[in-house]
C-alpha positions in Angstrom: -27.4 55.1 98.2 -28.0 55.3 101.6 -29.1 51.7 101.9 -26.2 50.6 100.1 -23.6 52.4 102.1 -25.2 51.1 105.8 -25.8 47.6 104.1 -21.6 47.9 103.5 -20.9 49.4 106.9 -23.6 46.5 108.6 -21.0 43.7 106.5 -18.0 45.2 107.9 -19.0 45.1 111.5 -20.8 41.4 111.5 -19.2 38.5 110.1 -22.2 36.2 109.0 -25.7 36.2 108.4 -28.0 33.4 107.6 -29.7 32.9 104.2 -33.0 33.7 105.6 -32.1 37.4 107.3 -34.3 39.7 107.9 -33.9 43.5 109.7 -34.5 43.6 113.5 -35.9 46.4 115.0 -32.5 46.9 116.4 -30.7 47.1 113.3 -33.4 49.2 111.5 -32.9 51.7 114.7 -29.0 51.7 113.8 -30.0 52.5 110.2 -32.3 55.7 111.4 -28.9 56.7 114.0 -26.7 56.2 111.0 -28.9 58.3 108.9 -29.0 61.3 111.3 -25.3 60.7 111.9 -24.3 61.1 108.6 -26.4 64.1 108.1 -28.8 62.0 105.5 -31.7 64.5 104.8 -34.8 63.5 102.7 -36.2 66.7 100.8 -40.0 65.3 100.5 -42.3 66.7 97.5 -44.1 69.2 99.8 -40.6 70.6 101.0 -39.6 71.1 97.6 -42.9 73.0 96.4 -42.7 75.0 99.5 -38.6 76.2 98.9 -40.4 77.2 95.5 -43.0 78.8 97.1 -40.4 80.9 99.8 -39.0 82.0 96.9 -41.8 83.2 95.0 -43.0 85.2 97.9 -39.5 86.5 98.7 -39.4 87.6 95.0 -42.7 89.4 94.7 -41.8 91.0 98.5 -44.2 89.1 100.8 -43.8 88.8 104.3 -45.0 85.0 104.8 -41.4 83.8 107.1 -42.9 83.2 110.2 -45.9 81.1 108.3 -43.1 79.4 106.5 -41.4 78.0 109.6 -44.6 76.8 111.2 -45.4 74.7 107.6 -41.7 73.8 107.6 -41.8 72.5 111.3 -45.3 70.2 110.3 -43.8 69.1 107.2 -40.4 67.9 109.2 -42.5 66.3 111.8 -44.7 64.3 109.4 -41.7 63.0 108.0 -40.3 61.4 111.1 -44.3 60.2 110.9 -43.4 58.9 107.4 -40.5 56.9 108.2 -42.0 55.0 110.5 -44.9 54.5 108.6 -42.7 52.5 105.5 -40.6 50.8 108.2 -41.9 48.0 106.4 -40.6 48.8 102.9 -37.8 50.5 104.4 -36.6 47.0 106.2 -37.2 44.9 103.3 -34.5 47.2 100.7 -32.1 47.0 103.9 -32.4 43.4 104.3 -32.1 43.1 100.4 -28.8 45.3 100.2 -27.6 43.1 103.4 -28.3 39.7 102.1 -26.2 40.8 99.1 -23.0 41.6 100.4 -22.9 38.2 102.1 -24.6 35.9 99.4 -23.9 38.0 95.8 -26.7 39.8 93.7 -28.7 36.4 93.0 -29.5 37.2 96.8 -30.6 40.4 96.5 -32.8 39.4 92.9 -34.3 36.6 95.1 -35.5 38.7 98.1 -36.7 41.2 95.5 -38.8 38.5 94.0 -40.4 37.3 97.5 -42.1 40.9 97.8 -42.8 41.4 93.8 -46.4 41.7 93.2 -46.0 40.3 89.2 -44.2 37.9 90.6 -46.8 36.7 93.3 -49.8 37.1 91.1 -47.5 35.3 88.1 -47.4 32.4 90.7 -51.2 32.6 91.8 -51.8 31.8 88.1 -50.0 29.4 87.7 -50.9 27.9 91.1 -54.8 27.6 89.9 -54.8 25.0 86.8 -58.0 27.3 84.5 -56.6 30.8 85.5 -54.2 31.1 82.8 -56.7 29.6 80.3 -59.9 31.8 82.0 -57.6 35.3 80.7 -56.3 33.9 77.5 -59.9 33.2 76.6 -58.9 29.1 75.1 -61.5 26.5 75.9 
């Protein structure tokens, strides 16, 4: 939802986009502001199995707490890591939430479409006149 929600606070605050938007490094750095200002937090995997794994040890009466915080301080810094590692992917679902409060859903199924890999290999296929023939095995 998070997308969604800045995507509707971006709309409010800008009156126009073109057709052919895409994220800025500027507005992605207003997304990752927004997100700490609004107290987003992002339980990975790995912080999930290791809450399970605090309480394990807490119920069988291990000490482990100050081992704990030093994994809990990797895992929060590798996901800082992580977020600018999908900036990428991250950018594209803003820019498709964007694009569609200014030009409707069709403009969000079309900007999903540029980036889907069925999609792009559908078109490769179709693109090369014996491909389609070559994998339905006709002569």
């Amino acid at each position: 939802s998070a997308f969604f929600r800045f995507a509707n606070r971006f709309a409010a605050t800008r009156q126009s986009i073109p057709e052919d938007y895409v994220v800025t490094d500027a507005v992605f750095d207003e997304f990752r502001s927004w997100l700490d200002d609004e107290g987003f937090v992002f339980e990975s995997r790995a912080e999930f199995l290791l809450a399970e794994l605090s309480d394990e040890a807490k119920g069988a009466g291990y000490e482990i707490g100050t081992e704990l915080t030093s994994v809990e301080r990797s895992l929060e810094s590798q996901k800082d890591l992580e977020f600018g590692r999908h900036e990428t992917r991250l950018k594209e679902e803003l820019r498709k939430e964007i694009l569609a409060r200014y030009f409707g859903e069709t403009a969000l199924i079309r900007a999903s479409l540029a980036h889907d890999a069925q999609v792009k290999h559908a078109s490769r296929l179709l693109a090369e006149p014996g491909a389609l023939r070559d994998i339905l095995g006709r002569d």
